[in-house]
N, CA, C, O and CB atoms as a CASP TS submission, in Angstrom:
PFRMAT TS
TARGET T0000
AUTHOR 0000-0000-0000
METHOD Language model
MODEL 1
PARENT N/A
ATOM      1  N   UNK     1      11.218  70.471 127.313  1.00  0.00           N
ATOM      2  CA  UNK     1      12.622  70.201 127.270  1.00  0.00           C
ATOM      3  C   UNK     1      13.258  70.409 125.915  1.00  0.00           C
ATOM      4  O   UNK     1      14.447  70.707 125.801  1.00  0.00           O
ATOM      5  CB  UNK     1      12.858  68.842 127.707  1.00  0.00           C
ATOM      6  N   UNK     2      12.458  70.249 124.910  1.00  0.00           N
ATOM      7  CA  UNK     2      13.160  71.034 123.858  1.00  0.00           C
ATOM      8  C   UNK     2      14.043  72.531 123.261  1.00  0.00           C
ATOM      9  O   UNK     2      14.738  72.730 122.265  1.00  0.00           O
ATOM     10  CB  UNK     2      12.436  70.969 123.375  1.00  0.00           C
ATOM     11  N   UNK     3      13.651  73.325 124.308  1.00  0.00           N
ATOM     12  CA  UNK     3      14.227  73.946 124.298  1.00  0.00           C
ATOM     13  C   UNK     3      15.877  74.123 125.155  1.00  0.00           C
ATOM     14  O   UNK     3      16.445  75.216 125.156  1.00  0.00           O
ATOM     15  CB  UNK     3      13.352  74.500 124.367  1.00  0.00           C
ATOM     16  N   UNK     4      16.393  73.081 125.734  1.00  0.00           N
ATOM     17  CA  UNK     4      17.606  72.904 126.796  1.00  0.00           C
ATOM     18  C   UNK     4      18.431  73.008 125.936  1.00  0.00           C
ATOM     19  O   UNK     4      18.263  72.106 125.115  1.00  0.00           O
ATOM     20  CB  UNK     4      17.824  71.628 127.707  1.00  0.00           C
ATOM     21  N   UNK     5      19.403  73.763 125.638  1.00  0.00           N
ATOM     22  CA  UNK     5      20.761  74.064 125.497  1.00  0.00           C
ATOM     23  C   UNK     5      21.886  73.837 126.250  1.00  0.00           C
ATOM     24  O   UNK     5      23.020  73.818 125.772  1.00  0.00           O
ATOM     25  CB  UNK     5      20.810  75.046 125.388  1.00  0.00           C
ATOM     26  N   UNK     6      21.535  73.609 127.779  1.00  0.00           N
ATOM     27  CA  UNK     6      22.747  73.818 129.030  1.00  0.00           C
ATOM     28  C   UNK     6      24.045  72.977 128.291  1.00  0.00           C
ATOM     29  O   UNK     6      24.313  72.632 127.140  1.00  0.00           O
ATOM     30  CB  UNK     6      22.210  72.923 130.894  1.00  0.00           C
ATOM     31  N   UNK     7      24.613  72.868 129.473  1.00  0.00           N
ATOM     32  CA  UNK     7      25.654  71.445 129.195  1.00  0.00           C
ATOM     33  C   UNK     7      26.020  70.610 130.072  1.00  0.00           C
ATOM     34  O   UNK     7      27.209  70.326 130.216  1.00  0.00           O
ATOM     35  CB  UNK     7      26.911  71.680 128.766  1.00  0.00           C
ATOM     36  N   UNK     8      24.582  69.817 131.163  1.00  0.00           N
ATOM     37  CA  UNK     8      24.752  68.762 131.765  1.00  0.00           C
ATOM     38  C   UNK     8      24.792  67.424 130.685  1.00  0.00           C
ATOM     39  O   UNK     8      23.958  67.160 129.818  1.00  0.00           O
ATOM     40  CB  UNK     8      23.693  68.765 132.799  1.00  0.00           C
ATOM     41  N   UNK     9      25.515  66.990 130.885  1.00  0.00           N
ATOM     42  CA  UNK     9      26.008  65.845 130.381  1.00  0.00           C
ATOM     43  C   UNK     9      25.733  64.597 130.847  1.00  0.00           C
ATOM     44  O   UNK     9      26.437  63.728 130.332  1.00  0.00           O
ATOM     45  CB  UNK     9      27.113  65.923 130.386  1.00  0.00           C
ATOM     46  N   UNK    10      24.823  64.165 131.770  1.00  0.00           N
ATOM     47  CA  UNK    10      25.091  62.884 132.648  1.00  0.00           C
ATOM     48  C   UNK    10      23.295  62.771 132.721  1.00  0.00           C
ATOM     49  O   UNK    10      22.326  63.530 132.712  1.00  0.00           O
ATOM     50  CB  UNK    10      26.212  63.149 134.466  1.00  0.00           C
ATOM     51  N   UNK    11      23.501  61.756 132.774  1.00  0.00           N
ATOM     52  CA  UNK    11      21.485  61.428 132.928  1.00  0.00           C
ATOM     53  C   UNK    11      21.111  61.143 134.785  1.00  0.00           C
ATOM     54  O   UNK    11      21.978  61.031 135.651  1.00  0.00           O
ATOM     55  CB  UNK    11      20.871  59.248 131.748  1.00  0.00           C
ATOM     56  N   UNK    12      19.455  61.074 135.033  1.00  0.00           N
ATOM     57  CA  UNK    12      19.330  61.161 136.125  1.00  0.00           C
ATOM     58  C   UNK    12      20.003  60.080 136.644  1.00  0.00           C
ATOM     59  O   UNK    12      20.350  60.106 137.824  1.00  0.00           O
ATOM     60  CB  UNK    12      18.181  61.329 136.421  1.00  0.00           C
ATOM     61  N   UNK    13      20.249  59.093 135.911  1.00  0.00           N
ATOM     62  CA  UNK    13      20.511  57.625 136.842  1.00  0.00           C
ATOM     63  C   UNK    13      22.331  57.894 136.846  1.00  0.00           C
ATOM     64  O   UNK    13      22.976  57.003 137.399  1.00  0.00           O
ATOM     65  CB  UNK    13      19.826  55.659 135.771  1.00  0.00           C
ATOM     66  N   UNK    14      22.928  58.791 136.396  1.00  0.00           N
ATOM     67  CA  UNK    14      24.371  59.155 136.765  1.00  0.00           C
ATOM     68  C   UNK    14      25.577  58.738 135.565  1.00  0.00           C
ATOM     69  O   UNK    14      26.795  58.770 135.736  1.00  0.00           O
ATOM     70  CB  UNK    14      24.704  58.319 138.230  1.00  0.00           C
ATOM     71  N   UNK    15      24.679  58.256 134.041  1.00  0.00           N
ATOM     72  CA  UNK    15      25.302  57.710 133.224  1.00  0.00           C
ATOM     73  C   UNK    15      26.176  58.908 132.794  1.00  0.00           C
ATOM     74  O   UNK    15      26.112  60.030 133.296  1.00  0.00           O
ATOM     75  CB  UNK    15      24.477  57.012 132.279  1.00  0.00           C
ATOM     76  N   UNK    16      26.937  58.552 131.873  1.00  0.00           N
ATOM     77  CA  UNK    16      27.560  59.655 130.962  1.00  0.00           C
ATOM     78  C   UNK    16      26.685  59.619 129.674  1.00  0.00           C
ATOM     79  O   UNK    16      26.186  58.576 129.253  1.00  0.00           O
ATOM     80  CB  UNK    16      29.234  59.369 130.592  1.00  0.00           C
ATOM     81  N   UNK    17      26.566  60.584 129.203  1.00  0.00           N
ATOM     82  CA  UNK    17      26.028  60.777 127.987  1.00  0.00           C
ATOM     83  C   UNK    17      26.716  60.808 126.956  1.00  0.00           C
ATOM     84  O   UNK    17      27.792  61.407 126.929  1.00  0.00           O
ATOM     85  CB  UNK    17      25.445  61.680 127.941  1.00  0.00           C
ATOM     86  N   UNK    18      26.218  60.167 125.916  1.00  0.00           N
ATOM     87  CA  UNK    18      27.526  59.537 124.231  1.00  0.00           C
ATOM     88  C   UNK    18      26.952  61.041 123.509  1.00  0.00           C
ATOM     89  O   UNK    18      25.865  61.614 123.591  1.00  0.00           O
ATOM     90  CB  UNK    18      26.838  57.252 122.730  1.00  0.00           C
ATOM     91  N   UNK    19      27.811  61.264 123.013  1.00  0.00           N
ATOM     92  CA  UNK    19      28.217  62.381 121.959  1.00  0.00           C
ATOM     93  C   UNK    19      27.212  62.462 120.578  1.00  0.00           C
ATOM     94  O   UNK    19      27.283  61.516 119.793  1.00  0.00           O
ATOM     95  CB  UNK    19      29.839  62.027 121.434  1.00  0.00           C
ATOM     96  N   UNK    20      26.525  63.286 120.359  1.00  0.00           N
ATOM     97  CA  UNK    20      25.214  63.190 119.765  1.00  0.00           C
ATOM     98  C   UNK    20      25.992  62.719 117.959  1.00  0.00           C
ATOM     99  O   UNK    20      25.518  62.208 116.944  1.00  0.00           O
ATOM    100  CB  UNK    20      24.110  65.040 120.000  1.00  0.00           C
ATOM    101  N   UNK    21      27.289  63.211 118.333  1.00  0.00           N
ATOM    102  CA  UNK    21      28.103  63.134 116.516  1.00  0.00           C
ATOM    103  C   UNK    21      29.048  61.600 116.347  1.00  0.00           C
ATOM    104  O   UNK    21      29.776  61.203 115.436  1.00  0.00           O
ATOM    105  CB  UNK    21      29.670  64.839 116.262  1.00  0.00           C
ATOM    106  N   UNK    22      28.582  60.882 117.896  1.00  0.00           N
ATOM    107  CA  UNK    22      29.557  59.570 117.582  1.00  0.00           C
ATOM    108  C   UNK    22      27.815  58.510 117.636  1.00  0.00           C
ATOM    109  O   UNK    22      26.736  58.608 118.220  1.00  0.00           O
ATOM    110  CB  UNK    22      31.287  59.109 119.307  1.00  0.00           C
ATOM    111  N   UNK    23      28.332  57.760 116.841  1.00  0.00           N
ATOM    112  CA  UNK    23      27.011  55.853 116.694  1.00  0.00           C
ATOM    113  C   UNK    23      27.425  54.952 117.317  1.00  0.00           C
ATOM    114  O   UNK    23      26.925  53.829 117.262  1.00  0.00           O
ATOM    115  CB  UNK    23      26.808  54.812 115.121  1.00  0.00           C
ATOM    116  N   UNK    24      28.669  55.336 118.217  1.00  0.00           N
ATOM    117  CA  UNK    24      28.921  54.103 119.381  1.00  0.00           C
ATOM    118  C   UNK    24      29.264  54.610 120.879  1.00  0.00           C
ATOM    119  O   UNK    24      29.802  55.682 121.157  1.00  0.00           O
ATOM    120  CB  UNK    24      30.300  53.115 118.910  1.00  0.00           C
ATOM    121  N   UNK    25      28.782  53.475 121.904  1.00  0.00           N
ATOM    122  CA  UNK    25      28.012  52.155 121.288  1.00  0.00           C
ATOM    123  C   UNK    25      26.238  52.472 121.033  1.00  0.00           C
ATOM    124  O   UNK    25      25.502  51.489 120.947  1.00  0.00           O
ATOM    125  CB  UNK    25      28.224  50.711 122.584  1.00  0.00           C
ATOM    126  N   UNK    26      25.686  53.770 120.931  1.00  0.00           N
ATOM    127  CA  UNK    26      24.708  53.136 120.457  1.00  0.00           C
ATOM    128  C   UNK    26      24.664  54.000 119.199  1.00  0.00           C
ATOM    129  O   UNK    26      25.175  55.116 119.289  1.00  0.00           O
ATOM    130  CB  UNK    26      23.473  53.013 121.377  1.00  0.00           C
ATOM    131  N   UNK    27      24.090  53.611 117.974  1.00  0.00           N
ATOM    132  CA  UNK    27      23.598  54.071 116.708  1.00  0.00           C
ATOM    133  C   UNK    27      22.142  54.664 116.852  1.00  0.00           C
ATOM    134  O   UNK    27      21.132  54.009 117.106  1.00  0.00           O
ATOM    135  CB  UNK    27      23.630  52.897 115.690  1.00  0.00           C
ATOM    136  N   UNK    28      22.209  55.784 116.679  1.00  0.00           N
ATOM    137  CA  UNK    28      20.853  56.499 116.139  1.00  0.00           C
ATOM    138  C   UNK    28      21.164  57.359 115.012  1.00  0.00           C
ATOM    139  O   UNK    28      22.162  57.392 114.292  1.00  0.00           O
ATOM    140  CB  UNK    28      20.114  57.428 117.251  1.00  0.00           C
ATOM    141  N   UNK    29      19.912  58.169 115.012  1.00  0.00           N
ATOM    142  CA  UNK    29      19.555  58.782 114.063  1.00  0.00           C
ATOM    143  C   UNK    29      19.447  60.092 114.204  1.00  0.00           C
ATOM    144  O   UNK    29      18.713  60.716 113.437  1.00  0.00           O
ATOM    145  CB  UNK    29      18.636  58.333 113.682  1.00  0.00           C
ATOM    146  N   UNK    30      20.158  60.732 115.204  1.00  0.00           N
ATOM    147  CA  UNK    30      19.936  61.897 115.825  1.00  0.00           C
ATOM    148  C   UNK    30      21.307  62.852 115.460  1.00  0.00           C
ATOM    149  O   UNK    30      22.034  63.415 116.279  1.00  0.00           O
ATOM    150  CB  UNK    30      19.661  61.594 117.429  1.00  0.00           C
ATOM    151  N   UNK    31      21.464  62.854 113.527  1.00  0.00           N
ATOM    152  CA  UNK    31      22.960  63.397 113.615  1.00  0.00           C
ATOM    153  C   UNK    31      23.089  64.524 112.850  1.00  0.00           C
ATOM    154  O   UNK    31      24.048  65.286 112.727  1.00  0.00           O
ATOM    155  CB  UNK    31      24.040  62.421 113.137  1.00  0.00           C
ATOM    156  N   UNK    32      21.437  64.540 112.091  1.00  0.00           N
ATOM    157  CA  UNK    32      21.986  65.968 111.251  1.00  0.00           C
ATOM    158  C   UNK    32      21.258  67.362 112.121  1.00  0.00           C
ATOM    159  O   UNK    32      20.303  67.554 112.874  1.00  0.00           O
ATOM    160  CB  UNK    32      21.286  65.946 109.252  1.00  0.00           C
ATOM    161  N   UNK    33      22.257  68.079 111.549  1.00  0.00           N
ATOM    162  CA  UNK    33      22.008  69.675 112.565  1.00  0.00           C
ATOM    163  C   UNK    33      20.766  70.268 112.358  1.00  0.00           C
ATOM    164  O   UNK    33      20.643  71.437 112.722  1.00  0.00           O
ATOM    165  CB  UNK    33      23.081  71.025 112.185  1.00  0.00           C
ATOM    166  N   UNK    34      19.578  69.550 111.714  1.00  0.00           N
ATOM    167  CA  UNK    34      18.440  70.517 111.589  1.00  0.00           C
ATOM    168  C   UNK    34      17.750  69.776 112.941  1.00  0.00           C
ATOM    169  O   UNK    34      16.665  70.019 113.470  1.00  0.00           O
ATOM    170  CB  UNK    34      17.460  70.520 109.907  1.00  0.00           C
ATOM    171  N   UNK    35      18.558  68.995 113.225  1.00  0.00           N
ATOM    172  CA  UNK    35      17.778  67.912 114.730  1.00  0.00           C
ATOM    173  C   UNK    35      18.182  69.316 115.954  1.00  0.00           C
ATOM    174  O   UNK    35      17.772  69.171 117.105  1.00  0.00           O
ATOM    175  CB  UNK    35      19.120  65.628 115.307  1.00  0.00           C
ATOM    176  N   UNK    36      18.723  70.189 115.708  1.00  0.00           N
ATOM    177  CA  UNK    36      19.345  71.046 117.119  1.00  0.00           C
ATOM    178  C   UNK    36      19.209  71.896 116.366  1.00  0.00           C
ATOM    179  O   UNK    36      19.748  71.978 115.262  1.00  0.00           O
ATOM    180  CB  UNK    36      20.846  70.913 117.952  1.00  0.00           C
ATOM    181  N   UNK    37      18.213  72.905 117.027  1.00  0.00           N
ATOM    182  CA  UNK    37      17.840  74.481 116.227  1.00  0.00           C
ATOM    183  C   UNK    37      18.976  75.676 117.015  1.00  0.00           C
ATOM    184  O   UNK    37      19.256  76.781 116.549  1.00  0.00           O
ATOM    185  CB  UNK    37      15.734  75.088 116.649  1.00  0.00           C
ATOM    186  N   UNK    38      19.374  75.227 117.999  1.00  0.00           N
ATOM    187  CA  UNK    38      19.903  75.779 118.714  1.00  0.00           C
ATOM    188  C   UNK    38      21.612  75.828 118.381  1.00  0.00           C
ATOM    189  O   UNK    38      22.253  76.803 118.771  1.00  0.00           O
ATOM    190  CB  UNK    38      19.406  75.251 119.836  1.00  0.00           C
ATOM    191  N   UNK    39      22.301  74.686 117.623  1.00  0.00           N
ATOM    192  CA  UNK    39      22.885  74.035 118.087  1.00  0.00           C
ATOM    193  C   UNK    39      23.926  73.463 116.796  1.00  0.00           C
ATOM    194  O   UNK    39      23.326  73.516 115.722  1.00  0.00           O
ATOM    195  CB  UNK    39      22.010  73.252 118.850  1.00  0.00           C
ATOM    196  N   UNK    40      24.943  73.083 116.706  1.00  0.00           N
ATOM    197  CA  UNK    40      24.877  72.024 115.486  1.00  0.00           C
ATOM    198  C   UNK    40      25.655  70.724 116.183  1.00  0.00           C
ATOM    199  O   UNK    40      26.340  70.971 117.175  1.00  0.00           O
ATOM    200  CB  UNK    40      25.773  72.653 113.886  1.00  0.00           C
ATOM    201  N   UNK    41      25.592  69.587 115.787  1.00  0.00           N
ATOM    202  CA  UNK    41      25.381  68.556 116.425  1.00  0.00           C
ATOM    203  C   UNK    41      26.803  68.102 117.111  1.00  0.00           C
ATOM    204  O   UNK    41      26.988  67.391 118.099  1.00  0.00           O
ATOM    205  CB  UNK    41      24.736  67.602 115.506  1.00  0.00           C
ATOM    206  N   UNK    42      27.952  68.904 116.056  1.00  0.00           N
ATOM    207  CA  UNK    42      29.210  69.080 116.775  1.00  0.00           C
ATOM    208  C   UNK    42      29.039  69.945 118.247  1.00  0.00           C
ATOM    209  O   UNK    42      29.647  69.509 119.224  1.00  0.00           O
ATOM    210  CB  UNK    42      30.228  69.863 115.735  1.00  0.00           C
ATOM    211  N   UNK    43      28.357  70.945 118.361  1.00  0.00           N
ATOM    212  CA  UNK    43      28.248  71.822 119.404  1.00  0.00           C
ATOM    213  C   UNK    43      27.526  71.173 120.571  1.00  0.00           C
ATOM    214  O   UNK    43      27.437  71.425 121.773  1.00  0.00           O
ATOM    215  CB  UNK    43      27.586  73.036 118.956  1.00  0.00           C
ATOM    216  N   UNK    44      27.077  70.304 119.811  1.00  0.00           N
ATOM    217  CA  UNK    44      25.715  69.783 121.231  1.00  0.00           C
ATOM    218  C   UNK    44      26.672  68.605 122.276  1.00  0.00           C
ATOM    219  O   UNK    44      26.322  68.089 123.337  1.00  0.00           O
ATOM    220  CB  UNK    44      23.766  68.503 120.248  1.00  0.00           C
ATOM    221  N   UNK    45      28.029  68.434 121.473  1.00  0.00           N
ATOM    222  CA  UNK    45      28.548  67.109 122.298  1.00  0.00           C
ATOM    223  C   UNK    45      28.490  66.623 122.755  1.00  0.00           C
ATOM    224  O   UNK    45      28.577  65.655 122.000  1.00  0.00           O
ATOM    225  CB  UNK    45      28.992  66.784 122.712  1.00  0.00           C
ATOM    226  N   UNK    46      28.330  66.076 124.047  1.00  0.00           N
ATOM    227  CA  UNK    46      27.519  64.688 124.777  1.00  0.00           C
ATOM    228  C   UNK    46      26.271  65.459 125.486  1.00  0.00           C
ATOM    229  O   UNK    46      25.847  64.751 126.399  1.00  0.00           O
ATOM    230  CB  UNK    46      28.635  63.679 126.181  1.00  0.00           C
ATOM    231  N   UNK    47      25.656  66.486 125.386  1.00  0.00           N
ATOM    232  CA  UNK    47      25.035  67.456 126.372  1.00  0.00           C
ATOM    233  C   UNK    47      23.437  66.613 126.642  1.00  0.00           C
ATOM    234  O   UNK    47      23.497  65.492 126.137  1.00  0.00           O
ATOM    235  CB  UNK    47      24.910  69.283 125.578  1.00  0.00           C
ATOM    236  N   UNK    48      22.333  66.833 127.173  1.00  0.00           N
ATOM    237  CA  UNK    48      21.529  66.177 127.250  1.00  0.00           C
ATOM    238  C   UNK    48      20.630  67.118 126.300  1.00  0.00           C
ATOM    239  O   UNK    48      20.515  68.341 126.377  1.00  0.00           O
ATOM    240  CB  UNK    48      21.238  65.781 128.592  1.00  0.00           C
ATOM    241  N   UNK    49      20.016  66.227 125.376  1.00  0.00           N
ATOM    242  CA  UNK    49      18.808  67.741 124.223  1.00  0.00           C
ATOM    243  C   UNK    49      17.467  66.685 124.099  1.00  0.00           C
ATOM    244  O   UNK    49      17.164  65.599 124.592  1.00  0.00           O
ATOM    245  CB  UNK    49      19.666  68.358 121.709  1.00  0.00           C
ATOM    246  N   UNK    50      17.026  67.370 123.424  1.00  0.00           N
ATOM    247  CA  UNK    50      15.752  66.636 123.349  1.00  0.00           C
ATOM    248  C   UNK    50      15.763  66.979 121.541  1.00  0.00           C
ATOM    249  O   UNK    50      14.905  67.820 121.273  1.00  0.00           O
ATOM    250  CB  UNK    50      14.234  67.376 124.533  1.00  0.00           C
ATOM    251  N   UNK    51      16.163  66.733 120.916  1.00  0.00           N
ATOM    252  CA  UNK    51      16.034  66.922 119.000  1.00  0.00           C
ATOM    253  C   UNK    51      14.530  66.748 118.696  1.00  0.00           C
ATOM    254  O   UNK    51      13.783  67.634 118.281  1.00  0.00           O
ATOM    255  CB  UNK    51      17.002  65.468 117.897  1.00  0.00           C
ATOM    256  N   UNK    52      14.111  65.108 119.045  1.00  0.00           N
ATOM    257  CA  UNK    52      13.340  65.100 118.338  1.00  0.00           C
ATOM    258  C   UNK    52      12.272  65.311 118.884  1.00  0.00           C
ATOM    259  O   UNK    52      11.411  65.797 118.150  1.00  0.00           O
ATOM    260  CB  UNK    52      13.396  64.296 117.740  1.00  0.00           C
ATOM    261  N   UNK    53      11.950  65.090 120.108  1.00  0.00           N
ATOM    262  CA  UNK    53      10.899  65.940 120.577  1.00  0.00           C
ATOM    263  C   UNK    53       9.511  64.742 121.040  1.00  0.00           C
ATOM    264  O   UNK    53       8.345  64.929 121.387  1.00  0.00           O
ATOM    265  CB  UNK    53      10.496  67.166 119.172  1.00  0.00           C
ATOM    266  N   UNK    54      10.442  63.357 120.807  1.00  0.00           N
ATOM    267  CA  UNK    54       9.570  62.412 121.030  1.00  0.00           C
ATOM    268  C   UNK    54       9.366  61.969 122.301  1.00  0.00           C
ATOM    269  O   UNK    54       8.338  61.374 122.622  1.00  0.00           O
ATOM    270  CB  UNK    54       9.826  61.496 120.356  1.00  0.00           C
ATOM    271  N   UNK    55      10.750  62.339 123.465  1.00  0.00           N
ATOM    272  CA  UNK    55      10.946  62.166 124.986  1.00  0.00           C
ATOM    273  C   UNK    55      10.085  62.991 125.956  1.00  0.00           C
ATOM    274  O   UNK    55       9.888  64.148 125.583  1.00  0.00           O
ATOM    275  CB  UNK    55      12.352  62.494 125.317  1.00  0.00           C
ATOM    276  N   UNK    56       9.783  62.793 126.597  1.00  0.00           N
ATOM    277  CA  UNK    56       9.236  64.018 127.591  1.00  0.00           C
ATOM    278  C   UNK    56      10.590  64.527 128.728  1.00  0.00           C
ATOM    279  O   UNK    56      10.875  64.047 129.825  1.00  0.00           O
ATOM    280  CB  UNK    56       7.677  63.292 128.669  1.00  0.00           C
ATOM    281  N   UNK    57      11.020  65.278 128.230  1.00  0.00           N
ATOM    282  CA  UNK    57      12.255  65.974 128.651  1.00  0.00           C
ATOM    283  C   UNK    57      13.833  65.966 127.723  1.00  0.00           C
ATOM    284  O   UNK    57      13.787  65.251 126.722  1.00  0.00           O
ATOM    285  CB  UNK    57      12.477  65.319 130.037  1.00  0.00           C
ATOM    286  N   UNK    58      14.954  66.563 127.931  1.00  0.00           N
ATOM    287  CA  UNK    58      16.015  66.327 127.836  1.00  0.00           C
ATOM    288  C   UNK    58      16.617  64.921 128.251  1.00  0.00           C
ATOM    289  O   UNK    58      16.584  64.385 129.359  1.00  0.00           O
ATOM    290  CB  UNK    58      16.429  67.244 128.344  1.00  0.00           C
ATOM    291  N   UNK    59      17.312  64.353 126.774  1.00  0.00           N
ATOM    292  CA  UNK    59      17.836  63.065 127.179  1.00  0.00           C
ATOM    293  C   UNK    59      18.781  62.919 126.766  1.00  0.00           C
ATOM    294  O   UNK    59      19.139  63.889 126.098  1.00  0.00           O
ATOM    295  CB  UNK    59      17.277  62.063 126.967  1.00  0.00           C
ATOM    296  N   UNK    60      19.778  61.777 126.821  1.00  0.00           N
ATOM    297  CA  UNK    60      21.031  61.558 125.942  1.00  0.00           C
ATOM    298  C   UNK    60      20.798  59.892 125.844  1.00  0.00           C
ATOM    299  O   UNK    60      20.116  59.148 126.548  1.00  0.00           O
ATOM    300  CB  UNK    60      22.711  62.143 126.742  1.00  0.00           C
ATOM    301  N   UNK    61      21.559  59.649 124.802  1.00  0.00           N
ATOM    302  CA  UNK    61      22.309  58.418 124.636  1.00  0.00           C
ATOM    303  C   UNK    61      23.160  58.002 125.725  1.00  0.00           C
ATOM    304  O   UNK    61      23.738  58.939 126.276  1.00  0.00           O
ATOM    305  CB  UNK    61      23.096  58.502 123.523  1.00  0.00           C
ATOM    306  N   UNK    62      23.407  56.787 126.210  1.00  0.00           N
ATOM    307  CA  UNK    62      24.566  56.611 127.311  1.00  0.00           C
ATOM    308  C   UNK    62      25.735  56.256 126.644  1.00  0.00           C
ATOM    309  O   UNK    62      25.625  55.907 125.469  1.00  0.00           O
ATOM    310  CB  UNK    62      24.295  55.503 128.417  1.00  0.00           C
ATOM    311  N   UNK    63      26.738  56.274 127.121  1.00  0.00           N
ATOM    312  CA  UNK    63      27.788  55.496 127.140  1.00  0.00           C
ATOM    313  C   UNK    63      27.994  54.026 127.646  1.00  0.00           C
ATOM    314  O   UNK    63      28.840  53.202 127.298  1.00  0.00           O
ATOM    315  CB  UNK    63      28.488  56.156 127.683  1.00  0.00           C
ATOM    316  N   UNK    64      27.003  53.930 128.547  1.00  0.00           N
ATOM    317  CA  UNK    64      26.749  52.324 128.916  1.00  0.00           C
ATOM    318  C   UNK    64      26.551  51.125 127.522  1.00  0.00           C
ATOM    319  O   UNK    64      25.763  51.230 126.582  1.00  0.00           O
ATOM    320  CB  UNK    64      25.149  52.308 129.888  1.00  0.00           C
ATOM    321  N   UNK    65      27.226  50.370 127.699  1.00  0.00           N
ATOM    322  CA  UNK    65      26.849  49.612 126.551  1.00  0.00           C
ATOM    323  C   UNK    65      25.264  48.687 126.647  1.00  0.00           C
ATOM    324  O   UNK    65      24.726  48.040 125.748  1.00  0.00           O
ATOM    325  CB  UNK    65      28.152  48.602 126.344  1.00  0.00           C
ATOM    326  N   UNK    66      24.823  48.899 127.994  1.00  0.00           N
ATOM    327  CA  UNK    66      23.940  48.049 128.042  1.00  0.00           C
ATOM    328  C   UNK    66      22.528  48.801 128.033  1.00  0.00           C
ATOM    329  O   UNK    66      21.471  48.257 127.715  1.00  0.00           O
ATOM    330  CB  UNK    66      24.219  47.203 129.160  1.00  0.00           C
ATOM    331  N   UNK    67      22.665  50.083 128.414  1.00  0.00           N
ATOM    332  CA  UNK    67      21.898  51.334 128.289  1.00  0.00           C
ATOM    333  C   UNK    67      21.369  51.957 126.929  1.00  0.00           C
ATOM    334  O   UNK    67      21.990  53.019 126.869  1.00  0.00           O
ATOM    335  CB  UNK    67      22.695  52.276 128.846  1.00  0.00           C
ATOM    336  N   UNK    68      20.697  51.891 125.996  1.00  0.00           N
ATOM    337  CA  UNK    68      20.817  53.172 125.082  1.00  0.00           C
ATOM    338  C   UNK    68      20.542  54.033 125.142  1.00  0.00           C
ATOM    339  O   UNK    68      21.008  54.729 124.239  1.00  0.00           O
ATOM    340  CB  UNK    68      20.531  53.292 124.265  1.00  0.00           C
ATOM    341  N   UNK    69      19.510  54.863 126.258  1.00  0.00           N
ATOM    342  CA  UNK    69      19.564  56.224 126.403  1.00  0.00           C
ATOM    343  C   UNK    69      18.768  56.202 127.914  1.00  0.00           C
ATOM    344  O   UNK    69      18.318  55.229 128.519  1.00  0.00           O
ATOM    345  CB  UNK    69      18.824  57.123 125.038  1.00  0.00           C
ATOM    346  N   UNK    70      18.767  57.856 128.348  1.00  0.00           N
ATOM    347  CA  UNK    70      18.101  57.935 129.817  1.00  0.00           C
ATOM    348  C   UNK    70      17.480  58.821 129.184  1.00  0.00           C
ATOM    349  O   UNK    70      17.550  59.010 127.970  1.00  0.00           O
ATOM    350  CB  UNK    70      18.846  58.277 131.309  1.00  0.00           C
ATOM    351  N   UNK    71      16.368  59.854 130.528  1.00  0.00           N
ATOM    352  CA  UNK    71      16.324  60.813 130.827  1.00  0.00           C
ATOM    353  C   UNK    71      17.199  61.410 131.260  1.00  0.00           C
ATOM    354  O   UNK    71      18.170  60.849 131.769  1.00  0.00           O
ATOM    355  CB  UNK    71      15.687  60.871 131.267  1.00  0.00           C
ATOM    356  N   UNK    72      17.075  62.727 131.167  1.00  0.00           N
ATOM    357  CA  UNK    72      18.159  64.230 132.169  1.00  0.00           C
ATOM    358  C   UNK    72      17.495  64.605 133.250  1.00  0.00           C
ATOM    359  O   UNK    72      16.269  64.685 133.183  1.00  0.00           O
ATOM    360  CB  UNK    72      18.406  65.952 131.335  1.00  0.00           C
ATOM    361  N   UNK    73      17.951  64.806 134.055  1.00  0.00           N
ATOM    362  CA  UNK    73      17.217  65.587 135.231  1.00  0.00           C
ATOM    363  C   UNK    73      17.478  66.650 135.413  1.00  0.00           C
ATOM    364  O   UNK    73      17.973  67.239 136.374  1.00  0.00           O
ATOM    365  CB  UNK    73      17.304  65.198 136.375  1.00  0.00           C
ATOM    366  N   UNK    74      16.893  67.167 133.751  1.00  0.00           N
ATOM    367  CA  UNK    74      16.862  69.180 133.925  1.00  0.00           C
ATOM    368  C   UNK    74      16.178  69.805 134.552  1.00  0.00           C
ATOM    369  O   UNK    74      15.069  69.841 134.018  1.00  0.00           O
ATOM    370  CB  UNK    74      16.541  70.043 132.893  1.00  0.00           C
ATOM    371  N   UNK    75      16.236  70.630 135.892  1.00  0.00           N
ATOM    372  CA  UNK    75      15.106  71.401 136.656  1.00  0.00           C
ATOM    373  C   UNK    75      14.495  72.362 135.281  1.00  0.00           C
ATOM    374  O   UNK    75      15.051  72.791 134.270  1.00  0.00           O
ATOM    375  CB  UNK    75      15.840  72.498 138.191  1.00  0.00           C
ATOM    376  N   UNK    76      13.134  72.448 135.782  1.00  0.00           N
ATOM    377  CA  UNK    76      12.730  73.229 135.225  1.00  0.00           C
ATOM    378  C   UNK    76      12.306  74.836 136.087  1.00  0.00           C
ATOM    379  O   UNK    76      11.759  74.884 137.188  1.00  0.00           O
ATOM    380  CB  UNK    76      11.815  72.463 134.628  1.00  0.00           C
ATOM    381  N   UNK    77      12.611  75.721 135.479  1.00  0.00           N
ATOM    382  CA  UNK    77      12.571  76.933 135.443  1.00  0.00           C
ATOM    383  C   UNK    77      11.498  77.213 136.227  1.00  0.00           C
ATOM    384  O   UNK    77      11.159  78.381 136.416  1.00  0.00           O
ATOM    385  CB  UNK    77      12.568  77.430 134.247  1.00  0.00           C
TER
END
């Protein structure tokens, strides 16, 4: 999944995904552009990526406040 570029935005469980360039509501660490080879972190906007490579798949941050991040349910190829 590191390699996903698309631009689904929403995780499997139907969340919205938070914007890889905003820390609310959740704060990480996922903001400078060498995290997206593809990408720069303005470009990646809420999309689902995998940066660091620690997830097993494409994920995002939610927008849920009670959520901090999902999986994506990117088919694979």
């Amino acid at each position: 999944g590191a390699e996903y570029t698309g631009s689904l935005a929403v995780t499997a469980n139907g969340r919205t995904c938070q914007r890889w360039d905003s820390q609310t509501p959740h704060a990480h660490g996922n903001t400078e552009a060498d995290w997206f080879p593809e990408d720069t972190v303005k470009e990646a906007e809420n999309y689902c990526r995998n940066p660091a490579e620690w997830v097993e798949g494409p994920f995002c941050y939610t927008t849920d406040p009670d959520v901090a991040w999902e999986i994506c349910d990117v088919p694979f190829c």
